[in-house]
N, C-alpha and C positions, 0 to 999 in steps of 0.2 A: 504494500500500500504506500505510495507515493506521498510526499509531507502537503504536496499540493495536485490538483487535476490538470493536465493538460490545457484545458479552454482556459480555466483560470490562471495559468502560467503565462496563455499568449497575453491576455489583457494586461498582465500587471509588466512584463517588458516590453510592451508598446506602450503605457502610459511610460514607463519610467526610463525607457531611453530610445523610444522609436521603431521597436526592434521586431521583425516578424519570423516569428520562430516556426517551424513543421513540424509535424508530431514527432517526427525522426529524431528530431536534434532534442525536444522535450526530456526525454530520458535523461540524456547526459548532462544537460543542466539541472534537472531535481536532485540526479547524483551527487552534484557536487555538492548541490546544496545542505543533502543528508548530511554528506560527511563532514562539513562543516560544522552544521549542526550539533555533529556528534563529539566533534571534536571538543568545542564551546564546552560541551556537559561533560568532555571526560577530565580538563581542567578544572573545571568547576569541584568536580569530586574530588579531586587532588587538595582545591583550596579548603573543601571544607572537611578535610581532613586535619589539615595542617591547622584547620581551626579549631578541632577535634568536636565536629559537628556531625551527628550522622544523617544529615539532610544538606541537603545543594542547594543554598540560599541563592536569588540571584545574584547578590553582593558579589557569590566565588565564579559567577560566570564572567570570564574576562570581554566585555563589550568597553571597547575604549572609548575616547572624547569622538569619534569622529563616525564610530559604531552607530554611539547615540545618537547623534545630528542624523543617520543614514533611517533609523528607526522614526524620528520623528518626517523626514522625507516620503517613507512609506506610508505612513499617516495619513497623510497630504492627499498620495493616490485615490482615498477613501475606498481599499476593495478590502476586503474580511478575508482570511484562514482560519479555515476551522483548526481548533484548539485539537480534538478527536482523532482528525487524521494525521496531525503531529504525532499525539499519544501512541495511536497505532503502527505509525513509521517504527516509532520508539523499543517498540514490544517486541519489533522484529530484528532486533538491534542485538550484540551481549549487553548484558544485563549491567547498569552502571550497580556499582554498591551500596550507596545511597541514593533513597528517594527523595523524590524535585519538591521543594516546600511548593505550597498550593498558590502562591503570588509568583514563582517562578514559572509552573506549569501555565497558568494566565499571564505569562508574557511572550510564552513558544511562537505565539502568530507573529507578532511582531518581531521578532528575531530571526526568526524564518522571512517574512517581508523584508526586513533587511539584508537578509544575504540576497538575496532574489532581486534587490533594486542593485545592490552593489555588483553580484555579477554580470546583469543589464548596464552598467554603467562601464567595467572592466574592459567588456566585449565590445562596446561602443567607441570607449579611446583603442583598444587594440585594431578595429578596422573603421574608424572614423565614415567612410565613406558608403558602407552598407548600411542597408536595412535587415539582411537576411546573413547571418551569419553563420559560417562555414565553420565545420568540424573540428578546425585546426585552429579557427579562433576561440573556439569552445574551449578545450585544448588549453591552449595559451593563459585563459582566462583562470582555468582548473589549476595550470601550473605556479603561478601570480600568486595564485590565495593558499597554494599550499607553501610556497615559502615566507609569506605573509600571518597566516593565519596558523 
């Protein structure tokens, strides 16, 4: 189960950077996005450890100054992610060690939104002059946010 649908994938990277995606390429951008996602939460668990917490506050999820500014951009969009199909990407995940406090879990969409504006945006300055974005920019964009993120 995918953190988002296809149709709602196209719309929110055409509001957010112009960008017309095919089902094809769809996949490989929610991938990224998962692992992203997963990632976020598997730091998180580390922070709140170290805080010797056994819940993943969002505090231990590392969203920087600029994260933020990209969460409140998403905003803006006005489209919704369901909270549920997050949870359920989640489930299909290894299992973090700590459970997500209930103010974290109600911010999944939004954080998900923002990676999803931020790789729409990646993808955007990597080929500036498209609309439809090719494999290798995909790619490129995947490679970017794993040495990044």
């Amino acid at each position: 189960m995918p953190v988002v649908g296809a149709k709602k994938l196209e719309i929110i990277l055409r509001k957010a950077a112009s960008l017309d995606i095919d089902h094809s390429k769809a996949k490989s951008i929610t991938d990224i996005v998962e692992q992203k996602l997963y990632d976020l939460l598997l730091i998180g668990e580390r922070n709140a450890n170290f805080n010797s917490r056994e819940v993943i506050w969002e505090a231990d999820v590392p969203l920087t100054k600029g994260f933020l500014e990209t969460i409140q951009k998403f905003k803006k969009l006005e489209e919704e992610i369901e909270a549920q199909d997050i949870l359920n990407f989640l489930a299909t995940m290894p299992p973090l060690k700590y459970p997500l406090e209930i103010e974290l879990e109600n911010k999944l969409p939004e954080i998900v939104g923002a990676l999803l504006f931020i790789v729409a945006n990646l993808i955007k300055e990597i080929s500036p002059g498209t609309r439809k974005p090719s494999e290798e920019d995909i790619e490129k964009a995947r490679h970017i946010l794993n040495l990044t993120m």
